[in-house]
MDAnalysis code that builds the backbone (N, CA, C; Angstrom):
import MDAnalysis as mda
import numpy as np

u = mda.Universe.empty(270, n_residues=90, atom_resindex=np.repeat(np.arange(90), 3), trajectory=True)
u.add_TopologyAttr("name", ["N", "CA", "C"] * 90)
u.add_TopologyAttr("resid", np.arange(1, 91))
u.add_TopologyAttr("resname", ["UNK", "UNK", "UNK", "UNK", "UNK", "UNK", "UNK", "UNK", "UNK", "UNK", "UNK", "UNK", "UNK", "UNK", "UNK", "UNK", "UNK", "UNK", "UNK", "UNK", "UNK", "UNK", "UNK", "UNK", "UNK", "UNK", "UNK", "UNK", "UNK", "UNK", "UNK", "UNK", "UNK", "UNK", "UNK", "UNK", "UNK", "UNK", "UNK", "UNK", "UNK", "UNK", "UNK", "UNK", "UNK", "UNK", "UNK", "UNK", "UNK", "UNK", "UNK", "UNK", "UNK", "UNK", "UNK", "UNK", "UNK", "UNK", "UNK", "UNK", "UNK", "UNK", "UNK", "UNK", "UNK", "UNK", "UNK", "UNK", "UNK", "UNK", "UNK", "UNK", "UNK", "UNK", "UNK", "UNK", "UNK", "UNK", "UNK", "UNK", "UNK", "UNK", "UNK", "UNK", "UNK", "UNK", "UNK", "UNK", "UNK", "UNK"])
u.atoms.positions = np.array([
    [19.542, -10.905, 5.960],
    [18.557, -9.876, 6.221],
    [18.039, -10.003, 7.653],
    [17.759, -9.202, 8.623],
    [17.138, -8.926, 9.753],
    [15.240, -8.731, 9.665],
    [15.116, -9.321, 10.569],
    [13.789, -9.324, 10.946],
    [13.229, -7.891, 11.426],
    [12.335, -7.278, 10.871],
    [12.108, -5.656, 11.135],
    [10.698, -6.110, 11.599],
    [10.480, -5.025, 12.664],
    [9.646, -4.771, 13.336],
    [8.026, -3.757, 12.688],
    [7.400, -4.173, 11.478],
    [6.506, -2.899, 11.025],
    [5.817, -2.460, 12.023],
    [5.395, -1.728, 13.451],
    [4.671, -1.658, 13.721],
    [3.301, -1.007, 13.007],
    [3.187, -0.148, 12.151],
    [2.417, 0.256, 11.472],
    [1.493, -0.396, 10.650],
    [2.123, -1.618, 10.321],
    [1.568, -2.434, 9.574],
    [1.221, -3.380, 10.308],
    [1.519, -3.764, 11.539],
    [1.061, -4.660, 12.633],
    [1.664, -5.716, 12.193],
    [3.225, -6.189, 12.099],
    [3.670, -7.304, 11.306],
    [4.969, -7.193, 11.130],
    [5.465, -8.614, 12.159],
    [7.020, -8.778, 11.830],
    [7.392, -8.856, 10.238],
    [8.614, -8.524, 10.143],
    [8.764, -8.964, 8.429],
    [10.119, -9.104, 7.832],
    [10.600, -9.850, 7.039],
    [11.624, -10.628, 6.754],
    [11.589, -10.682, 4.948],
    [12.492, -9.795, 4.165],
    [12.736, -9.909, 2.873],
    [13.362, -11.433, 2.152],
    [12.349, -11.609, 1.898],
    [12.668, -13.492, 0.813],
    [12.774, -13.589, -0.945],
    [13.353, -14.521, -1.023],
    [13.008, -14.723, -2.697],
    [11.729, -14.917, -2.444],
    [11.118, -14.319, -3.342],
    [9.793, -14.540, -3.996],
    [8.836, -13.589, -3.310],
    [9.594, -12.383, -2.223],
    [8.663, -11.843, -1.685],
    [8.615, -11.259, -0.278],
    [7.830, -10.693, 0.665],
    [8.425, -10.822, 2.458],
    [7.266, -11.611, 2.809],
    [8.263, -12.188, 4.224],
    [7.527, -13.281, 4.840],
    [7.194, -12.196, 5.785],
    [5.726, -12.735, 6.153],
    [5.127, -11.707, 7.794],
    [4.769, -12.582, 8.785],
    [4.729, -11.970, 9.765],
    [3.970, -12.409, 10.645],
    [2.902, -11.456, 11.601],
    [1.998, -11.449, 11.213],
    [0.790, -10.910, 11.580],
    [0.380, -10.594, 12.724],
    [0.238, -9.305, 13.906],
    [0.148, -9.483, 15.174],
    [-0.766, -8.632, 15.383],
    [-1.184, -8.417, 16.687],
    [-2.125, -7.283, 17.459],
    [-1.551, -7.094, 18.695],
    [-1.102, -5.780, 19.147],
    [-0.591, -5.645, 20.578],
    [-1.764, -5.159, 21.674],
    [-1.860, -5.352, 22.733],
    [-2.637, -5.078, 23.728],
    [-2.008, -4.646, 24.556],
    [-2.647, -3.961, 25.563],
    [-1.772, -3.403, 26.716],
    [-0.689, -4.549, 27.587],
    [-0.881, -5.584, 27.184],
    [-0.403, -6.902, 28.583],
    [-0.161, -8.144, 27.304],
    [0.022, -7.994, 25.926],
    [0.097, -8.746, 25.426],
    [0.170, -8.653, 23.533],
    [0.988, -9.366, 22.909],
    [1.068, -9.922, 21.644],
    [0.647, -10.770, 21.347],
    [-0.579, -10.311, 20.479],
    [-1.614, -11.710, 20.180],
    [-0.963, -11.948, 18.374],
    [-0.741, -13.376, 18.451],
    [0.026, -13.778, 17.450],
    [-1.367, -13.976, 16.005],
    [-1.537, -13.568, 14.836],
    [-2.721, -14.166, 14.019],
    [-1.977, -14.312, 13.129],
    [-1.247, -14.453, 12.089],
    [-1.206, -14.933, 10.937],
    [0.055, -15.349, 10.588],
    [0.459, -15.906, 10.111],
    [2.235, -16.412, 9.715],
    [2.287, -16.811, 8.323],
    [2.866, -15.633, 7.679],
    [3.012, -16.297, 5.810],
    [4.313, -15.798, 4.979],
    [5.014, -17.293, 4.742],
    [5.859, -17.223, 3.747],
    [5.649, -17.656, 2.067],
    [6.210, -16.796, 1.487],
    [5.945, -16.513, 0.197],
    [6.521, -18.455, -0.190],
    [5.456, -18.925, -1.029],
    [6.533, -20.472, -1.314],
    [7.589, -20.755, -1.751],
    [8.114, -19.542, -2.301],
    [9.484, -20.403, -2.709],
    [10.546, -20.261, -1.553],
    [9.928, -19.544, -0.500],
    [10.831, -19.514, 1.114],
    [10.500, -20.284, 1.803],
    [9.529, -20.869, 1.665],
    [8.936, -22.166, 2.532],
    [9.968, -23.390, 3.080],
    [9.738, -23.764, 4.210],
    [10.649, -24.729, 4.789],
    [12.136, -24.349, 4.758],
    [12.243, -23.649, 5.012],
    [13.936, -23.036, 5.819],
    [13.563, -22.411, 6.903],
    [13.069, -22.960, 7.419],
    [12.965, -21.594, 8.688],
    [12.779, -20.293, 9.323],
    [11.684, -20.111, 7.928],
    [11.706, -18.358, 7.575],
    [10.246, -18.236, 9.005],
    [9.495, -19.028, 8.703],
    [8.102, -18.395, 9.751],
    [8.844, -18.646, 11.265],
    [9.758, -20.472, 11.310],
    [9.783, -20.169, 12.792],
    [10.753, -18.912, 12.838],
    [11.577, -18.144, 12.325],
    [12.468, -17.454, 12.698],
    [11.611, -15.702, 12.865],
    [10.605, -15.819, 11.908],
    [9.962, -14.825, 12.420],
    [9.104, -14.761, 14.143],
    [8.591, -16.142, 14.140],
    [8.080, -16.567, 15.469],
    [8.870, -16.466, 16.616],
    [10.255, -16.783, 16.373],
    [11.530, -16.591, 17.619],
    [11.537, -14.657, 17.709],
    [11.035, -13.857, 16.522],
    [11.336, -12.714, 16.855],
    [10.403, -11.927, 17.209],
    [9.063, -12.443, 17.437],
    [8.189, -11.855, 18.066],
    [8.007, -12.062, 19.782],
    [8.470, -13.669, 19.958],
    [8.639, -14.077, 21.032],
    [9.680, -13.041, 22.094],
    [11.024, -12.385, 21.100],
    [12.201, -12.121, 21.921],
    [11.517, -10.601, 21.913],
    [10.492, -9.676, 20.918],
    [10.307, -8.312, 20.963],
    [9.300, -8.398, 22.139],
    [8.530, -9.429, 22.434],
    [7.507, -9.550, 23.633],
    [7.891, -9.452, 25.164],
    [9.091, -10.539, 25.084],
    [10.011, -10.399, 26.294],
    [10.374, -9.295, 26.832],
    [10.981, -8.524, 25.656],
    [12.052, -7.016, 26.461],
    [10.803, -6.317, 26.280],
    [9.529, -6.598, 26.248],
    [8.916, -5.522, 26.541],
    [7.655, -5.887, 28.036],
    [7.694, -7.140, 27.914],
    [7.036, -7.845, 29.444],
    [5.548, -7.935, 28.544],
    [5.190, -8.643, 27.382],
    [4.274, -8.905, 27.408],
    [4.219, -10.809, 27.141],
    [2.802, -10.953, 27.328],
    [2.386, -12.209, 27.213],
    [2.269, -12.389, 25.846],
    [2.326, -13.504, 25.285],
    [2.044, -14.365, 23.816],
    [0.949, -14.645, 23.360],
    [0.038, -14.510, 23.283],
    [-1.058, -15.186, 22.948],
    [-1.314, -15.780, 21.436],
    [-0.662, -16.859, 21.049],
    [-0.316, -17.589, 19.622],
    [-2.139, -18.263, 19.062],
    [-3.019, -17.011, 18.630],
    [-4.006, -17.631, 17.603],
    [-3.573, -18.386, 15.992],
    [-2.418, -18.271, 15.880],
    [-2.182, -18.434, 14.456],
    [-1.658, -20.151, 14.578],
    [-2.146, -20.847, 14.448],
    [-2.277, -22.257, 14.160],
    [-0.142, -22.416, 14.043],
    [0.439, -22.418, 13.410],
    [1.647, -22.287, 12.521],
    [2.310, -21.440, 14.364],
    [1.820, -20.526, 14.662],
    [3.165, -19.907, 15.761],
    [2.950, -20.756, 16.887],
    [1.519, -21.214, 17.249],
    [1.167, -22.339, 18.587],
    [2.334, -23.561, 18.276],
    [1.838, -23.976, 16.846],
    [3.187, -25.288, 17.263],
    [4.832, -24.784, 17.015],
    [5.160, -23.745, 16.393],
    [6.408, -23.539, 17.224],
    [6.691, -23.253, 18.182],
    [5.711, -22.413, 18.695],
    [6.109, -22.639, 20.278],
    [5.702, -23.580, 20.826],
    [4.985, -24.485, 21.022],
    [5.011, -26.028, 21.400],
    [5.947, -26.852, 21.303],
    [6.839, -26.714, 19.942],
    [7.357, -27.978, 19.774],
    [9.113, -26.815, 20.127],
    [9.164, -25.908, 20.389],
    [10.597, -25.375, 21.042],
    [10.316, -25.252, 22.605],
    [9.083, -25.247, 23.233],
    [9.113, -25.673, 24.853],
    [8.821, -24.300, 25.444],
    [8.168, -23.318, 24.311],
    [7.480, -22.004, 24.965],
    [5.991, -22.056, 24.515],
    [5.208, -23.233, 24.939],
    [3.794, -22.806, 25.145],
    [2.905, -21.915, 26.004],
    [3.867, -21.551, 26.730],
    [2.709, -20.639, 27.806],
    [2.893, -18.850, 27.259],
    [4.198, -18.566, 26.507],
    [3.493, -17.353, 25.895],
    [4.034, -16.290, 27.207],
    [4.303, -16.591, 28.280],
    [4.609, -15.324, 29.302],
    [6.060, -15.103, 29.207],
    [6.257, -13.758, 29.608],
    [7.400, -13.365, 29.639],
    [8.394, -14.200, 30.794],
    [9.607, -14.104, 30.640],
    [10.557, -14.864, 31.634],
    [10.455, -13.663, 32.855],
    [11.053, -14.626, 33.694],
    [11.165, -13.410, 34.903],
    [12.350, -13.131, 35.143],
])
């Protein structure tokens, strides 16, 4: 399954057993502010939130905004994959 973009619903999203995993956002003119990251438990620990987190990161890029990771859960994936600062590449 592919990672879809709700904008309407303000929330990446990803079809799982037991449910869809989201990830919760707010866009600003200059930025994707990251708030909430939730997988249903029986998707838990495979890689369902960071993989939603890699796809908010890559929809931010092609569009030139900044990251701003409030959601506890997207700060340390991007910490611990070596994108803490949240800005677009140049």
């Amino acid at each position: 399954m592919e990672i879809q973009d709700n904008r309407t619903a303000h929330q990446f999203e990803l079809p799982v057993t037991g449910g869809v995993a989201r990830l919760e956002y707010r866009r600003t003119p200059h930025a994707l502010v990251l708030l909430h990251t939730e997988v249903p438990e029986s998707a838990r620990g495979g890689g369902v939130g960071g993989r939603l987190v890699d796809a908010a990161l890559q929809a931010a890029r092609a569009e030139g905004l900044t990251v701003t990771p409030l959601c506890p859960f997207a700060r340390a994936h991007m910490e611990a994959h070596g994108d803490a600062t949240g800005r677009p590449s140049p």
